[in-house]
C-alpha positions in Angstrom: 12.6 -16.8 2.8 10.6 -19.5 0.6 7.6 -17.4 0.8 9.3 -14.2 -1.2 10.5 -14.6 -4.4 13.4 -12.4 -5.0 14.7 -10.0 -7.9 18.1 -11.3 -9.4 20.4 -9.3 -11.0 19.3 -10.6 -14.3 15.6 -10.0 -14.2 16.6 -6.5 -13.1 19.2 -5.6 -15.9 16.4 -6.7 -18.2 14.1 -4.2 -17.2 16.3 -1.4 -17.1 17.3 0.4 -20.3 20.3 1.5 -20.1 21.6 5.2 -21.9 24.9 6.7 -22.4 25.7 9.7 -20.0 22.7 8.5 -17.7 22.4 6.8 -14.6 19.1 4.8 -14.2 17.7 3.7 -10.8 18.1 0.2 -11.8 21.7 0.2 -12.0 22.3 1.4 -8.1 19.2 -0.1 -6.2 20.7 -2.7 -4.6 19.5 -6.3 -4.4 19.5 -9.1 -1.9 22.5 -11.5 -3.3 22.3 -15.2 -3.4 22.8 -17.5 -0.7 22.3 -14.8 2.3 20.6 -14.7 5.0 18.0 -11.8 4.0 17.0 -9.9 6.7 20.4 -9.5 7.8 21.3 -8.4 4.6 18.8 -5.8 5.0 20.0 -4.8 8.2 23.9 -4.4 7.7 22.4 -2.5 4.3 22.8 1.5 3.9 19.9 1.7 2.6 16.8 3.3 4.1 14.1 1.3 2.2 13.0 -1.6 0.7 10.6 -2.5 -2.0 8.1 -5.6 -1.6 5.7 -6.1 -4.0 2.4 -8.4 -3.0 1.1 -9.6 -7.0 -2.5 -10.3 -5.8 -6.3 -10.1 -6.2 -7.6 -12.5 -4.4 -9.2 -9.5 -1.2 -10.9 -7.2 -4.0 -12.3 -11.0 -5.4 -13.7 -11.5 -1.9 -14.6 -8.0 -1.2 -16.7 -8.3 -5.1 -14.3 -6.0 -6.9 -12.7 -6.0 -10.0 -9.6 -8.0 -10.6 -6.9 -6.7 -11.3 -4.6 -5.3 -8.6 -2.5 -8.3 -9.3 -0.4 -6.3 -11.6 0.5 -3.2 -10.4 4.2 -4.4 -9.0 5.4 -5.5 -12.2 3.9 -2.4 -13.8 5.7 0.1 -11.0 9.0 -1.9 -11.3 9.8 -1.1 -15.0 9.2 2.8 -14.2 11.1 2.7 -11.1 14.0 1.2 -12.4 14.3 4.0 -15.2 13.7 6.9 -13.5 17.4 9.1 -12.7 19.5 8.1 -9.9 20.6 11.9 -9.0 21.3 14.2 -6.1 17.3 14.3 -5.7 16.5 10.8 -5.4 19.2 7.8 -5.2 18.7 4.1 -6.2 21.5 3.1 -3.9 18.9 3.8 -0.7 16.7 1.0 -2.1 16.7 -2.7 -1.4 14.7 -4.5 -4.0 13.2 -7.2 -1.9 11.1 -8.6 -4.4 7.2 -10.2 -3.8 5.7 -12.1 -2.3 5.3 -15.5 -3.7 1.0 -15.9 -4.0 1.1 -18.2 -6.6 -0.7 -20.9 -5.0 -3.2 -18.5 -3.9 -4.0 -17.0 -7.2 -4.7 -20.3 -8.7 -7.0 -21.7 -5.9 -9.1 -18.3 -6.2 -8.7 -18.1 -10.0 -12.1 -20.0 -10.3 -13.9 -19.1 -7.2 -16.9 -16.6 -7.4 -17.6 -14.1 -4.6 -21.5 -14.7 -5.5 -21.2 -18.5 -4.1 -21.0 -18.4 0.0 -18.6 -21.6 0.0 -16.6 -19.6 -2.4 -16.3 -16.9 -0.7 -15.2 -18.4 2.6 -12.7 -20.2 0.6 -11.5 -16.5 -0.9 -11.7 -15.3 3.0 -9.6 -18.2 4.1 -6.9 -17.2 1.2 -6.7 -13.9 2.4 -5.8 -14.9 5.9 -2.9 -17.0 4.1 -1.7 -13.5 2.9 -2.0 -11.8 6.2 0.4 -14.1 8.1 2.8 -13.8 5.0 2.6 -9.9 5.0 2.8 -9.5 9.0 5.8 -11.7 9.1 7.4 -9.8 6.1 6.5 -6.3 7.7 7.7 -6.9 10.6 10.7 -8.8 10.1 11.7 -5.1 7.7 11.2 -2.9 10.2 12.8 -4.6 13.1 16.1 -4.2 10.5 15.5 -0.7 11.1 13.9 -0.3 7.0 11.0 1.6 6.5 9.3 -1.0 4.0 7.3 0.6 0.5 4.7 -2.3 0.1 3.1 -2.0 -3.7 0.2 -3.9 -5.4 -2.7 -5.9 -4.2 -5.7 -4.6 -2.8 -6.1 -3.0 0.7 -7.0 -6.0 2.3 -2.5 -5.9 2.6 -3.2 -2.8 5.6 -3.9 -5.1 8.0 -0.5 -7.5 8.0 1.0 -4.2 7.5 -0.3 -2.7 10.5 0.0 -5.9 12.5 3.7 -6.3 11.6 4.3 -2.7 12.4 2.9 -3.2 15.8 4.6 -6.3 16.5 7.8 -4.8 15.4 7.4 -2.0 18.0 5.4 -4.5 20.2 2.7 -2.2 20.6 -0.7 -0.6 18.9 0.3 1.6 16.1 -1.4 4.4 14.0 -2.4 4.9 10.3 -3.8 7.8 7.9 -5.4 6.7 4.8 -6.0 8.6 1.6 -9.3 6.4 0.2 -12.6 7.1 -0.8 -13.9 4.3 1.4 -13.4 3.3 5.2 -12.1 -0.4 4.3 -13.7 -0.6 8.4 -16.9 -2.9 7.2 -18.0 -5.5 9.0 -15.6 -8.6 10.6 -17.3 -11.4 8.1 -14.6 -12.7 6.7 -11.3 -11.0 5.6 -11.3 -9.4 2.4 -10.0 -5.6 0.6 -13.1 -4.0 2.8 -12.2 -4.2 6.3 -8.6 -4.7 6.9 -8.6 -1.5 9.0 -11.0 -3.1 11.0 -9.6 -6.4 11.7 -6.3 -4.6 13.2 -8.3 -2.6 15.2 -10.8 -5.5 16.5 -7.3 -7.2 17.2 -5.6 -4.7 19.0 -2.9 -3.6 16.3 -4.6 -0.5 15.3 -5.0 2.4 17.9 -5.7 5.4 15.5 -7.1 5.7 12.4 -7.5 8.9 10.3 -9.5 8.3 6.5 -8.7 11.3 4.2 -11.1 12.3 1.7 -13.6 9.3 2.4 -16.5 10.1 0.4 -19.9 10.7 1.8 -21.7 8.4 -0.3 -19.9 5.2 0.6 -20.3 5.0 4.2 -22.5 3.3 5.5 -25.2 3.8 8.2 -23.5 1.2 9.9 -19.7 1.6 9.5 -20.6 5.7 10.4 -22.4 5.0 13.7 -19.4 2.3 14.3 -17.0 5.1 13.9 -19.0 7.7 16.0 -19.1 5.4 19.2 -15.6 5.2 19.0 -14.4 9.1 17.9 -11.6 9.4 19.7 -10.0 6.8 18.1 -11.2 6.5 14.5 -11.4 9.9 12.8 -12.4 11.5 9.0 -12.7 13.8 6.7 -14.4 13.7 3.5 -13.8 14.7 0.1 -16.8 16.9 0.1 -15.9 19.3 3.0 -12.4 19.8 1.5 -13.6 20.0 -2.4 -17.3 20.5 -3.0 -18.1 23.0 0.1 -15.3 24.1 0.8 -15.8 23.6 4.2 -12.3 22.6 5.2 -9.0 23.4 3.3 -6.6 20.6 2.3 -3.8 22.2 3.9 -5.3 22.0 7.1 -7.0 18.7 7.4 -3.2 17.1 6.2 -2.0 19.0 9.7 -5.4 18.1 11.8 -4.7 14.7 10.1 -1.1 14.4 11.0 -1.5 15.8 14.9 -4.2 13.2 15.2 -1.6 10.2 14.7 2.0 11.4 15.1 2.6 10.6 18.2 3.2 7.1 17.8 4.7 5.1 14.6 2.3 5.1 11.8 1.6 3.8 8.6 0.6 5.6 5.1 -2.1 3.9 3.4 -2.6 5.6 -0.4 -5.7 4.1 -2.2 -5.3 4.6 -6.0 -9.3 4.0 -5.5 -9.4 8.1 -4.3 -8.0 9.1 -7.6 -9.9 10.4 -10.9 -9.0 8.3 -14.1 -6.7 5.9 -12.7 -7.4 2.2 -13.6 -8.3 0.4 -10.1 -10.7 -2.0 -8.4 -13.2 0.6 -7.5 -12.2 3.4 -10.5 -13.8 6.8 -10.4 -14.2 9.9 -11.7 -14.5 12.4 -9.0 -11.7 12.7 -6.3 -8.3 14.1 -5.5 -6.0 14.8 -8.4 -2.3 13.2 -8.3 -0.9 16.6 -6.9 -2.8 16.4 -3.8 -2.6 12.7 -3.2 1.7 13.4 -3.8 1.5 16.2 -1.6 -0.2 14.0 0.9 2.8 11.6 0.9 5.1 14.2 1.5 3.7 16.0 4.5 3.0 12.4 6.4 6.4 11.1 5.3 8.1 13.7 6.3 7.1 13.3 10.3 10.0 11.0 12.3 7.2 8.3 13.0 6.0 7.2 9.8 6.9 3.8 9.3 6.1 2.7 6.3 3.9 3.3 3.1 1.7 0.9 1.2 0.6 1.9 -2.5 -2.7 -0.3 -3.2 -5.9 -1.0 -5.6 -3.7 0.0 -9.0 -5.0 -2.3 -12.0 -3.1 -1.5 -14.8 -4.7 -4.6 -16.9 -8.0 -2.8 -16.7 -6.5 -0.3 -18.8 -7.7 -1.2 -22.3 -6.4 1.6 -24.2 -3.1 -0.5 -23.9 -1.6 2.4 -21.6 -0.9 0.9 -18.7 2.4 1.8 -17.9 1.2 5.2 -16.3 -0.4 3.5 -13.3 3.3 2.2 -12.7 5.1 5.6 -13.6 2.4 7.6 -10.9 3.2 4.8 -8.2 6.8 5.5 -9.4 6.8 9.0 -8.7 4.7 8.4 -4.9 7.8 5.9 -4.5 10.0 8.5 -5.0 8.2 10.9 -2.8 8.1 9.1 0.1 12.0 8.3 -0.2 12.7 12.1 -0.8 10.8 13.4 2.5 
């Protein structure tokens, strides 16, 4: 696995602080050992799930966003490793797998601007780099029988997810996303805006459900895109559930859920859909962390979800210096989904 670089033993125990008559995540997760093949590793593993991390930008750069997103992983990984191993949540069901190695990536974009049009073909061409990387990762997890927790980067990372799913079950598969935006723009050039609808252009994608998309960032064109195909590409927005009242939570999580359950799906959660957290697209009107955790839970809880990708989390755009909380909340969805 040249393309992922693992977590040793000794990066891990220096993350980790350790503290008489406690037992911290990071001394029972288990990582991959030296010299192994890896997927079989994961496979003869009793664990149920394993961490990748995907330290990159380089979509929300293409897409015009804000940098950042790069550093969520690193962030999330010194609060995971501290939280309790108990009888609620154990370390020992986790394989660290470690990230995926993007250096080369992140140095070519470093200098590009979105602005320039040869730039930004160059940025597009990047992120199709990434896509093979994450659909060969993705699905190589699942066909061990893991349910893969992907964290970091922006949400151009749905579509290798959603293509390695499907190719790991060799056929279309689901997803429900929790994000103020469609990410189903237009197919000019891959980038954090339309990896939704890439997969579905490609076949990998057979139903889509956005959560909470808010009404003033969809487009004319993306909505009348979605109308003409309704029975496969579904919404709600934020408005109907939180402004009017229209809708209740509760019952657009089970309208959600009945719309994609039938068939192996993925969770998408957007950091984007959440007041006060430091992301590509940060805002101040939207779900609070409650909801968005309570939204993991009832989709993780169904026998077909496959996996669940944590995404748009910029903790360097913090500048107040507190930018371990965007790793402790991802922490806590982390353990969420493991607990359902």
């Amino acid at each position: 696995m040249e393309n992922i670089k693992l977590l040793s033993a000794k990066e891990l125990a220096k993350i980790t602080q350790h503290r008489s008559g406690e037992i911290k995540f990071g001394e029972k997760i288990q990582l991959i050992p030296p010299d192994v093949d890896v997927f079989n590793f994961i496979k003869e593993s009793s664990a149920n799930y394993v961490l990748l991390g995907i330290p990159e930008d380089i979509g929300v750069r293409a897409n015009r966003g804000r940098a950042g997103t790069s550093t969520a992983f690193e962030s999330t990984l010194k609060s995971l490793v501290n939280i309790q191993h108990n009888k609620f949540c154990k370390g020992s069901n986790l394989i660290i797998l470690g990230e995926l190695d993007v250096e080369n990536e992140m140095a070519l974009a470093q200098n590009l601007d979105s602005s320039n049009k040869d730039d930004r073909k160059q940025l597009f061409s990047l992120v199709e780099k990434i896509d093979k990387e994450v659909s060969h990762t993705i699905h190589q997890i699942i066909k061990a029988g893991k349910k893969p927790i992907i964290i970091g980067g922006g949400h151009n990372n749905a579509y290798g997810n959603i293509k390695g799913l499907a190719l790991a079950k060799g056929k279309p598969v689901n997803a429900v996303n929790f994000d103020p935006h469609t990410d189903f723009r237009i197919l000019e050039g891959r980038h954090s805006g339309n990896g939704f609808s890439y997969a579905y252009e490609e076949g990998f994608l057979k139903k889509y459900f956005i959560f909470g998309l808010h009404e003033s960032y969809i487009s004319k064109g993306v909505q009348s895109t979605i109308k003409s195909i309704a029975a496969r590409v579904k919404f709600t927005t934020y408005e109907e559930i939180e402004i009017r009242k229209e809708k209740t939570f509760y019952d657009q999580l089970n309208e959600a859920l009945q719309f994609i359950k039938n068939d192996p799906f993925g969770i998408e959660m957007d950091l984007d859909a959440i007041p006060g957290i430091h992301t590509s697209a940060m805002t101040l009107s939207g779900f609070s962390v409650q909801q968005a955790r309570q939204f993991i839970h009832h989709f993780a809880s169904n026998k077909n979800a496959s996996y669940i990708h944590i995404c748009e989390g910029a903790p360097t755009l913090d500048e107040s210096n507190n930018n371990q909380l965007t790793g402790k909340l991802i922490a806590y969805m982390i353990t969420d989904f493991m607990k359902s």
